[in-house]
C-alpha positions in Angstrom: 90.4 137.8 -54.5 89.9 136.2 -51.4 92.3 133.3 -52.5 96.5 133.7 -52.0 97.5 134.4 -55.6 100.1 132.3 -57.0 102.0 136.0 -58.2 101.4 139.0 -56.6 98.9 140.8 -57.9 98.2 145.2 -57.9 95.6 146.4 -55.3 94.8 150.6 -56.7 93.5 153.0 -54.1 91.4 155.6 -55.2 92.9 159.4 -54.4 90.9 160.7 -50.8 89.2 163.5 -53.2 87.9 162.8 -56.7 85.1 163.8 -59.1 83.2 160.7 -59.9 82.4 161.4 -63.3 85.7 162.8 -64.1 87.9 160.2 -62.6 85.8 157.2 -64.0 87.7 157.9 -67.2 91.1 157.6 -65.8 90.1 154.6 -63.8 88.8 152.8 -66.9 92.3 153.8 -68.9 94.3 152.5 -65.7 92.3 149.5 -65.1 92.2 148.6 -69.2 96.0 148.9 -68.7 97.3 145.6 -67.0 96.3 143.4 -64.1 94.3 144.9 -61.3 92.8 142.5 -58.7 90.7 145.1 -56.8 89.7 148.8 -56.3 88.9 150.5 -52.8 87.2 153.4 -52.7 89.0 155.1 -50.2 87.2 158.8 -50.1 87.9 161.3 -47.0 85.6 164.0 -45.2 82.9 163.0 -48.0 79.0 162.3 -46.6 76.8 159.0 -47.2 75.3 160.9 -50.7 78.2 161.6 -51.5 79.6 158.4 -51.2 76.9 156.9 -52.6 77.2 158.8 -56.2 80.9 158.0 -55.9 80.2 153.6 -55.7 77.0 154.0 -58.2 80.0 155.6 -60.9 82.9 153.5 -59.8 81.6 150.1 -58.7 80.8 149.2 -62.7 83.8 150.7 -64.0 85.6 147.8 -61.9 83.6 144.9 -61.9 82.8 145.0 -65.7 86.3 144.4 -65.9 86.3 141.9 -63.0 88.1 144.2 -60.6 86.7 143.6 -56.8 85.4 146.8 -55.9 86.1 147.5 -52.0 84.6 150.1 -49.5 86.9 151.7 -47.0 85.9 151.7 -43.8 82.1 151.0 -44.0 80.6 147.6 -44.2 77.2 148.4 -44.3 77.6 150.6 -47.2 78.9 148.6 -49.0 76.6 145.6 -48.5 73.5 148.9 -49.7 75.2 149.8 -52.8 76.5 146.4 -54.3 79.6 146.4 -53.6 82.0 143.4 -53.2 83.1 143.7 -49.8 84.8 146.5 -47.4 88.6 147.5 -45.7 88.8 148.1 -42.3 90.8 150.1 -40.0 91.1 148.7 -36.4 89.4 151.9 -35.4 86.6 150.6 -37.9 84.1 149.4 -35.8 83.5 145.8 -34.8 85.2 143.5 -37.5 82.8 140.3 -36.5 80.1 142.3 -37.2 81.1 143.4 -40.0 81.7 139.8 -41.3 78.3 139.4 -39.9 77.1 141.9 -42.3 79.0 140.7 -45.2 77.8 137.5 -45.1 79.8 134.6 -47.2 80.2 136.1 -50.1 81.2 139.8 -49.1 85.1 140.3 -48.6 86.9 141.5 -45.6 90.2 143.4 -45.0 91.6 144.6 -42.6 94.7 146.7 -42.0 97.1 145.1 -39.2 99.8 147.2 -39.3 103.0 145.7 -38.5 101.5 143.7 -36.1 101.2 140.0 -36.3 98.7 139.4 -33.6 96.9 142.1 -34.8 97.1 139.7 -38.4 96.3 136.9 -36.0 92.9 138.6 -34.9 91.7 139.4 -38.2 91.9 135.6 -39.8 89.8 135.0 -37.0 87.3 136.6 -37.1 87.0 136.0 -40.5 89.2 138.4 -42.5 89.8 137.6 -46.3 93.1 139.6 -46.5 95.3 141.2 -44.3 96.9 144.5 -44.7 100.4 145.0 -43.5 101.8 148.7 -43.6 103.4 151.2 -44.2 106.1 149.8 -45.5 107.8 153.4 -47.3 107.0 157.3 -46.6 103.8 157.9 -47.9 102.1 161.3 -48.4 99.1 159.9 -48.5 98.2 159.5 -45.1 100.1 160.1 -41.9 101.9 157.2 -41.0 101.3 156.0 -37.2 102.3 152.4 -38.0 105.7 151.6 -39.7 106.2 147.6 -40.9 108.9 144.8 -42.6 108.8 142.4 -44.7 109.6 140.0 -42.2 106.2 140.4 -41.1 105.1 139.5 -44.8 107.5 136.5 -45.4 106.1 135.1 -41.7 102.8 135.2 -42.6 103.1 133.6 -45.8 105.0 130.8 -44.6 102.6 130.5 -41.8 99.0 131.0 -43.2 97.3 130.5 -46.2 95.3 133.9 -46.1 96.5 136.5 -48.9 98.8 139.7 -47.5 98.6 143.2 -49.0 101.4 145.2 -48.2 101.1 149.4 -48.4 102.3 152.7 -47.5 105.0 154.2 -50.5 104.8 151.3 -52.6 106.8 152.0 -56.2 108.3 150.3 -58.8 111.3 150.7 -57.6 111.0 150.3 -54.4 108.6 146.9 -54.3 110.7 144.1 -55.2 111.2 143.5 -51.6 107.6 143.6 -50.4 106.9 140.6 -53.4 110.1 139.2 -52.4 108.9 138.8 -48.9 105.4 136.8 -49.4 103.0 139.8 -50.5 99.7 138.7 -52.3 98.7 142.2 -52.9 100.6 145.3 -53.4 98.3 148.4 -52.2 99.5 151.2 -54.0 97.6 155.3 -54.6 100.6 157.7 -55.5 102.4 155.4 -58.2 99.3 155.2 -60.5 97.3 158.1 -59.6 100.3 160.2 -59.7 102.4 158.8 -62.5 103.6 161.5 -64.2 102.6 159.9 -68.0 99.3 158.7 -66.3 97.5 156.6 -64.2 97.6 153.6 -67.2 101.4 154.3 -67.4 101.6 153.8 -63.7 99.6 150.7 -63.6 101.6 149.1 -66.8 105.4 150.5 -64.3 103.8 148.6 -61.1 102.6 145.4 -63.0 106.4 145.5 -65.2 108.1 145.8 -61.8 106.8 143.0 -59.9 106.9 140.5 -63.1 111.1 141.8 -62.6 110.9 140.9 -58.5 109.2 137.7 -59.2 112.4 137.1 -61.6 
């Protein structure tokens, strides 16, 4: 993943509250569905055990099917239990350390928010994507930061390093956001939430930004 895509490619965000066991199923139908670059377990008010039962069922669901599987927020975690590299938050502790931690192979995002010096920060110290957002409303999570694309087509035509763009990203509104430059569209509510399923949802997102691509 860590290379710019030559089409944009669907980034899925796990719900905050799942049932490992239970939700394994609907990730394998979702992911089996269409394209699906990566996963990021992104679980809230959970402890370490907790987390760690949650990565020992997920992780192999994704990376059998060559889905990158992501931690949020902890990159030390995620180096423990096998996992192919962590998202940050800029609250998220030190980021070079992080990359320390890492090491070569382990990937790196980190949300910027609308901010391009924020963007600016994270390639160096050795981010492998960049998250812009929120683009839309989201219900997801409360939206402090609000960005547009014009932060998405500078970066593109500016650096090299892929872009994921989130926050209320649907089929119908994304065209822009792939439009504008994104690598990666970051997306929880329109696959988890789809009301014919999460594999309906993935096969919507994937059909809608073939259409923005033209």
């Amino acid at each position: 993943m860590p290379d710019a895509p030559e089409s944009c490619r669907l980034y899925l965000i796990t719900p905050p509250a799942l049932e490992p066991r239970a939700f394994a199923e609907t990730l394998a139908r979702a992911l089996d569905a269409g394209d699906v670059a990566a996963l990021q377990l992104r679980l809230k008010d959970v402890d370490d055990d907790a987390l760690r039962r949650a990565i020992d069922v997920l992780r192999p669901v994704a990376q059998s099917r060559d889905v990158a599987f992501l931690l949020n927020d902890r990159a030390d975690l995620a180096v423990q239990t096998g996992c192919d590299g962590a998202h940050l938050g800029q609250e998220d502790g030190d980021h070079a350390a992080a990359r320390r931690l890492l090491g070569e192979n382990g990937m790196l995002g980190i949300s910027c928010h609308g901010s391009r010096h924020l963007a600016m920060q994270a390639g160096e110290v050795g981010a492998d994507y960049v998250a812009f957002g929120a683009f839309f409303p989201t219900s997801t999570k409360q939206t402090e930061h609000k960005a547009d694309t014009e932060v998405l087509s500078w970066w593109s035509e500016m650096f090299e390093l892929p872009s994921v763009a989130i926050g209320g990203i649907t089929p119908a509104n994304c065209a822009p956001l792939v439009q504008a430059g994104a690598d990666f569209l970051a997306v929880v509510s329109a696959v988890w939430n789809h009301p014919e399923g999460a594999a309906a949802g993935v096969r919507d997102m994937n059909a809608a930004i073939a259409a923005a691509r033209g």
